[in-house]
Phi, psi and omega in degrees: 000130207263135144277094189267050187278140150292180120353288182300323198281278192321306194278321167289329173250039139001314183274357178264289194318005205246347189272125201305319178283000177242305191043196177293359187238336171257339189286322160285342177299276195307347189280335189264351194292154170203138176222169189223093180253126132270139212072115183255074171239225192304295190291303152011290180310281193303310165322289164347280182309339185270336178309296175332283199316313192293352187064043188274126174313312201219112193216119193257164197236062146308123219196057213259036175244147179287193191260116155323118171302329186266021194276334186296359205270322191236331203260106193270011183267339177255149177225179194324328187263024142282339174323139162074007153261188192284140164290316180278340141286298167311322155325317184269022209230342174273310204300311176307282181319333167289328182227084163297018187248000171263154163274128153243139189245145198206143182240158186214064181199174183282156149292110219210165187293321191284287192261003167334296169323275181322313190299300187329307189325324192258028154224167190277339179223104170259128205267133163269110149271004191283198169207038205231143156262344149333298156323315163303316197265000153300288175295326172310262192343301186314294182331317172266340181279003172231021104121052124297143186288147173226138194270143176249127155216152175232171153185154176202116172094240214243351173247177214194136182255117151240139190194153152255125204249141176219079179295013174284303227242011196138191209273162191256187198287312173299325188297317166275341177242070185304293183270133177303140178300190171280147178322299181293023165227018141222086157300188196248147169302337173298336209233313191270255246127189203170091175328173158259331169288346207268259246295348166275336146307276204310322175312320174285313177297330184309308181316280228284320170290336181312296191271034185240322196281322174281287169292006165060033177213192190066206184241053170337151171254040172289158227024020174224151199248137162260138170257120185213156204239088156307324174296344151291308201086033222228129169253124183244141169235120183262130179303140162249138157288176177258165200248099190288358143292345185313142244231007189211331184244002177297177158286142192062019208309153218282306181258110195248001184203168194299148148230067245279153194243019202257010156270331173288330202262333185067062175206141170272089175314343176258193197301150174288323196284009144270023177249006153213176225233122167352294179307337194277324187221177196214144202254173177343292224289306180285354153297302183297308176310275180353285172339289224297305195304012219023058170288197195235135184224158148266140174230104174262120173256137192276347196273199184291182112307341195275338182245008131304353187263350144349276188184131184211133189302124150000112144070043166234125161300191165206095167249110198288110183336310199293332197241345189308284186333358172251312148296343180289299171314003177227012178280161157271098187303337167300330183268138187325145181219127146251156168261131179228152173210205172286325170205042174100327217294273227282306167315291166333282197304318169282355180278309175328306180306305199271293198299338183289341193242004147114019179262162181251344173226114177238117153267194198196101136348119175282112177091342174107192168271004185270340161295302192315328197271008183265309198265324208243286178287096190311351181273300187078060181237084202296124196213000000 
């Protein structure tokens, strides 16, 4: 591999070149390297710029959501007068300006069963930015049928996961999660939180294994997940063994070819409001209608208390998702009940639940209260 530096080259990354495990040889390394992140959100953003910054050659970018406002809190590569374009452009419009001396590649569609293979192929490494587990057991999968490494990050609240599955070198993603957890209890950053600094530390360390993986030195952290608690401050690492039943990286495995998993996680990477069925829920408007008509309603809110204080419907009980199944058992099953939460995600999963015990009429507010507060509520306190 020829070292082929500029001038500009040499000085910018100056601060590598002098440190005895990269030089000038690890520093080419990372310049012929490719990775691939999916997903450009909290973890994502940041993984990028430092790869970039780090002078990783080639980085590809998935990504099919435009930019948020409240995407902003954390996700730092983008910024306000950007709201409502592509993500996966701006993202590469920043990383270019940060380094013009990288390739960035950008997909601007969901990671999918159908087009995974093709995206992947021209790279050496793949990073999770998602914040989805369908997705997880996607790239896990691709990651052993083509004997790539695959870097894992997670985070919720104030904590945050990191670890790499090789099923060359140890256990895959699967090999520790054979069955997906229940949906609630790894909600979307929309519906738990996400501190903003914790997806930038988890990000970083993803980086930081990225480029440990590439030069080929240190201590990866395959097969092992570091656990880490910002309210503490506290990191922990735990071994996953391999799993010699895993149903995808065994000998003979179970699973030979790509899938989607959002029926298996029984969750949707895409809008919540294609996770229940029409007849099951009911949007604002005819929500507002009801109200104004006095119909006789239950109005259960799912949420925290810390988010009533947002914004919240008239005359809505407020029973905490984490406590309803307990509260639920001293209801009157006959009477109409809607569910409301933030955005549908949490409400979905309690109308199962209450129809598995037997009411007979539970809807799901369409879209949350964030619909509500959209559609409805003249404050417009939208979160």
């Amino acid at each position: 591999m020829e070292n082929d530096f500029s001038p500009e080259e040499i000085l910018r990354y100056s601060r590598h070149l002098v440190i005895p495990e990269i030089g000038l040889d690890g520093q080419n390394k990372l310049k012929h390297s490719s990775v691939l992140i999916i997903g450009c959100g909290g973890l994502g953003s940041i993984i990028a710029l430092y790869l970039a910054a780090s002078g990783v050659g080639r980085i590809g970018i998935v990504d099919y959501d435009a930019i948020e406002l409240s995407n902003l809190q954390r996700q730092v590569i983008y910024k306000t007068d950007l709201i409502g374009t592509s993500k996966v452009l701006s993202a590469r419009n920043q990383l270019s300006a940060l380094n013009p001396d990288i390739r960035v590649d950008i997909f601007e569609k969901l990671f999918t069963s159908r087009n995974a293979e093709k995206i992947a192929a021209p790279y050496q490494i793949l990073i999770d930015g998602t914040d989805n587990i369908p997705t997880r057991y996607l790239i896990n999968d691709l990651c052993v049928f083509t004997g790539k490494p695959y870097v894992y990050g997670a985070v919720y609240r104030f904590s945050g996961q990191v670890g790499i599955f090789d099923s060359s070198r140890g256990a895959c993603y699967r090999c520790i999660f054979p069955e997906p957890p229940p949906p609630e209890s790894v909600p979307p950053c929309a519906v738990a939180g996400v501190v903003g600094v914790v997806p930038g530390l988890i990000g970083l360390f993803q980086a930081t294994e990225v480029i440990k993986l590439i030069l080929g030195i240190g201590s990866p952290l395959i097969s092992q997940l570091l656990l880490f608690d910002a309210l503490e401050s506290k990191t922990n690492i735990i071994n996953v063994p391999k799993n010699p039943s895993c149903k995808v990286c065994r000998p003979n495995p179970e699973i030979t070819h790509l899938i989607d998993y959002e029926k298996f996680c029984n969750m949707t990477i895409r809008n919540q409001d294609h996770a229940i069925e029409n007849s099951h829920s009911i949007n604002s408007a005819e929500l507002n209608k009801e109200i104004a008509l006095g119909q006789v309603l239950r109005l259960i809110d799912l949420r925290e208390p810390v988010e009533q204080q947002i914004i919240a419907i008239p005359n809505s009980e407020n029973i905490s998702f984490y406590r309803f199944s307990e509260e639920m058992k001293k209801w009157d099953k006959s009477k109409p009940v809607v569910l409301i939460c933030h955005i549908g995600f949490l409400s979905a999963i309690a109308r199962n639940i209450m129809a598995e015990a037997g009411f007979k009429d539970v809807k799901v507010l369409r879209g949350g209260i964030r619909a509500w507060a959209r559609e409805t509520d003249s404050s417009s306190r939208i979160y």
